[in-house]
Every structure is written in C-alpha cells, then in structure tokens.
Residue, then its C-alpha position, 0 to 999 in steps of 0.5 A: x271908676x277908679x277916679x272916683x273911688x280915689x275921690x270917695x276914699x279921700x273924701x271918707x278919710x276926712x269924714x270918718x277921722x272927725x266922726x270917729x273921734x267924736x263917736x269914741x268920746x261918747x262910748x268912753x264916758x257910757x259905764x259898762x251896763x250901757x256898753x253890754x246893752x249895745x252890744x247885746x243889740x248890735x254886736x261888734x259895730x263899735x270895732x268899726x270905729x277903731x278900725x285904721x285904714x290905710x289910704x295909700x293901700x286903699x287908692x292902689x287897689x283901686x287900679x285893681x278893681x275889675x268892674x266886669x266881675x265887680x272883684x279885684x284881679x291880681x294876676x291869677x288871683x281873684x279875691x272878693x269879700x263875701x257876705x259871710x265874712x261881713x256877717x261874721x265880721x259884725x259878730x251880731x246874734x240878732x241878724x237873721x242872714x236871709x231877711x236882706x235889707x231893701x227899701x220898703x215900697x211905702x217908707x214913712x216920712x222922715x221926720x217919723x222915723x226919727x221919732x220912733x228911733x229918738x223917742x222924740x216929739x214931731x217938734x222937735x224932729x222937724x226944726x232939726x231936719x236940714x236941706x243939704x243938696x239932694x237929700x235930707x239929714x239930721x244934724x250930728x250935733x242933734x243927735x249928740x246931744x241927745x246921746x249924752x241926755x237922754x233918760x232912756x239907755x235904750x234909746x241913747x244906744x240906738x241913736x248912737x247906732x244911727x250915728x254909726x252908720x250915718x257917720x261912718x258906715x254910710x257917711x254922705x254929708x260931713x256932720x249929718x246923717x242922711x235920711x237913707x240910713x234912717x230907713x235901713x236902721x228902721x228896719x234893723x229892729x225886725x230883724x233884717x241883716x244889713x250885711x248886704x248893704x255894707x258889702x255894697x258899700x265895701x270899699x269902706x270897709x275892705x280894710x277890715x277883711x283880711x286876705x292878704x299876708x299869710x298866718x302861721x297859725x290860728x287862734x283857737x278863738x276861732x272855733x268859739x262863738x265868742x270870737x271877735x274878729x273885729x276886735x282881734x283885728x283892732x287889737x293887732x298892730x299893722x304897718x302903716x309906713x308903706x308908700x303907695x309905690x311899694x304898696x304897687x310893687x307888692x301887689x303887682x309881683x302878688x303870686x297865689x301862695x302869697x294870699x291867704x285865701x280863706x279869712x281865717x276866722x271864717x269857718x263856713x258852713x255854706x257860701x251864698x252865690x247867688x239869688x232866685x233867677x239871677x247868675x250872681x247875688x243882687x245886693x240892695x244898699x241904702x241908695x240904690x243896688x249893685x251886684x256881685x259875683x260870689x262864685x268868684x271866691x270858690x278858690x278860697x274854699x279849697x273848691x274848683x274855680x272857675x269864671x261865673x255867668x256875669x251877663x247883666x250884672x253891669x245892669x244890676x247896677x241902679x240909684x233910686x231915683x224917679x219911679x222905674x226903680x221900685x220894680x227892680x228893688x221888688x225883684x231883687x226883694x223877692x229873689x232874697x227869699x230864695x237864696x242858694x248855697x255851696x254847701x261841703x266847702x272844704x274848711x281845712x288848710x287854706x293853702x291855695x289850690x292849682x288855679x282850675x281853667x275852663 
C-alpha cells in the first residue's frame, strides 16, 4: 500500500503543479463580482490550489500508514483527519453535512451531465469526449476555453469548479477531467456534501490539515463563522527545506506532547463516528468506497481513548465495477441517513490526555 501511495503522490505532484497554474491564471483575470459568486456557491475551494504540499513529508508518512485502522500510528499516538474538519476546512454554507455523496443508481450519460453543467449543445459536448483507458473525460483545453468565453458568469463558475475537482482534487488523466467528477459535481447543486469523498481521497489532501507542531495561541478568528482555515493556512509560511531523513527522524521520536491533537480552528459540536448498523464510517468516493474508524480521534477531544471494532472494515473497501457494487453503495447510502454523534466532546485545552488502555 505504501508503494502505491508513493506512486500516487509522485504522480499527483505532476498533475496538480501544471493544473494549478493553469487554474490561477484564470481566477487572477475574473473581477471581483465573478470571484464573490464563487465563493458565494462553493466556499474556499479555491485555497486549495495554493496549498504547498510537501512531498518529502508526504512519502514518509506513507511507512506510517496503518491499514487495519485505515489511520497513521506514531508510537502511542493515532491521528486521523475527520469529516468535520474537512467540512470546515471547505468553509462552504451550502453543504448540508448529513446528505453524503454516493453514485446515483440511474446516472445520466455523460455527454448530458456536461450539458447541464456547461450550458452547452450535445454537439458540442460529444465531439469533445475523449477515450483515455478505461474511462471517459473532457479535455481540460475544452473547458478552458469555455471558462475564459462563456457569456453566462454562472456557468463560467461552475465549469471552473468541474476543473477544480477533476484537475486537482480528483486528478485521473493528466489535462482531462474524468466522467466520475461529473456525477459527483452533478449532485452538488442539491445539496449534497462531497466532504466524505475527498476524506476518501485524503491523501491528497492531508497536507491541509494540521495536526502536527504545536500553537501558542489561537486567533480569535476561530470563534468567528467568517474564519478561513484554508486561507489562513495559504497565508502561513512553512518549511520546505526538510530532507525525508529528517522528516523520518522527526516522526519516529514523534512523543504525545508534541501533537496538537485538536485542529485549532475545530471548535465541534459533535464527531460523527459512525453510520447505521456499521462499527465505523462507510465513506463513498467517486470510484468506489473505503472505510474509516473516526472513534480513533477521541483522544483529540480531550475523550478517553480507546481501540474501535474494526472487524469488516477492510471489506468496506470497493471499486465500482460490474453489477455486485450497487447493493453495497445502497447500503452504505442508506446507513448515511442515520448517522451518530459523540456529543460533550471537551473543546477547552487541547493538551494531550494520559493515553487510556482497554
């Protein structure tokens, strides 16, 4: 697993360098009326594409990674990113927490979706779909020009939200965005959160969550609904000299009083950890499913921790492919309308707790 996390990273670096370029050239030429519209509608997606990755750090943690909890172990410490600070993270007023993202059981052909997102005619969408291995995609340069002359601001933003998470997010094919980020950008528009499957596809994104190296203080933006945690993060200057041997020798001399165990632009109100009859949280991404144990984190919230029931969560794991898939993805669909909360979580000092053994 490892291996191929260290392939994916390597991989994602070259796609999301060139992407993001791309990407902020158009953002910088929009006036600020198209800017308030996007973030209006989608909140602070675009910080994403400042976000500076370390990839040194990132192939490290990747000999970290404990597949039996789907978490990272460092010594006595466990620490995995949750659904609540990735929905904090995104910073988006539209997103409905509980209305989780899973692949429709009927989804419209392809060539549709993109002509109710771009506005444009069948023609036009069909002699631009290309073939590229075993799925379909859009060109990027298609899109792009359809970005920079589309007449209507509405659809400009939300085509260069399709780019977003096809190019950077979801990226697949370098210079195309595959049919999967179609159905889940599909569905954004009724509400649904796509939190769940961007924590499914954390590794991407972990860089943007920060536990490590503790804070002195807080910034009273925090406590405000305004606060951007994204932005804040864009905005702050960080290291990128260390080699991945000392990246190793940091992490493995990792002691408890040296995590911040609680994001400090977190303030809870409650942890979702798990969903309908399952032991732990059913995650639904735009290629298929994995699952995670949530009830690891407790020791975040200043809560007593302990080891969760992981037994089947290895199965959780599956691609969406031939017809056996559609009744896990029912059930995973239908245990997210009964989600369960840790509610009195403490959200005072975030100084970790005596490690509790059962």
């Amino acid at each position: 697993m490892a291996n191929d996390f260290i392939d994916k990273v390597e991989d994602n670096a070259i796609v999301r360098i060139w992407s993001e370029k791309e990407l902020s050239e158009i953002w910088d030429r929009w006036d600020d009326e198209t800017k308030q519209l996007f973030y209006s509608n989608y909140g602070d997606l675009l910080y994403l594409l400042n976000i500076k990755v370390d990839e040194r750090l990132f192939r490290v943690l990747a000999q970290y990674w404990n597949p039996a909890y789907s978490c990272f172990t460092f010594g006595k410490v466990d620490l995995v990113p949750t659904a609540e600070e990735y929905t904090a993270l995104l910073h988006c007023p539209g997103l409905q927490v509980d209305k989780a993202y899973s692949k429709a059981a009927y989804v419209p052909a392809f060539w549709k979706k993109l002509m109710g997102i771009t506005g444009m005619s069948e023609q036009w969408i069909t002699t631009r779909i290309k073939q590229k291995d075993e799925c379909r995609c859009i060109p990027w340069r298609n899109l792009q020009d359809l970005i920079l002359a589309h007449p209507d601001g509405k659809k400009k933003v939300d085509v260069f939200v399709l780019s977003i998470y096809g190019l950077v997010i979801f990226p697949r094919a370098l210079g195309h965005v595959d049919e999967a980020v179609s159905n889940l950008f599909d569905r954004l528009g009724k509400g649904v959160t796509p939190v769940p499957a961007i924590l499914a596809e954390t590794f991407r994104s972990l860089n943007a969550c920060s536990h490590f190296w503790k804070v002195d203080k807080v910034s009273y933006r925090v406590f405000s609904e305004h606060y951007s945690p994204l932005k804040e993060i864009v905005a702050t200057s960080r290291r990128d000299d260390i080699s991945e041997e000392n990246w190793i020798a940091i992490l493995q001399n990792l002691q408890e009083d040296d995590v911040e165990w609680r994001a400090p632009w977190l303030i809870p109100d409650g942890i979702l950890y798990r969903c309908g009859s399952f032991d732990w949280v059913p995650l639904l991404w735009i290629w298929g499913a994995v699952g995670y144990a949530p009830l690891l984190v407790l020791g975040q919230y200043n809560s007593r921790q302990f080891v969760p029931t992981t037994y089947g969560l290895a199965q959780c794991e599956f691609s969406y492919r031939g017809d056996n898939y559609k009744k896990k993805v029912k059930k995973i669909s239908q245990a997210w309308n009964q989600v369960h909360r840790m509610k009195r979580l403490a959200v005072g000092s975030m100084k970790t707790p005596k490690y509790g053994e059962w």
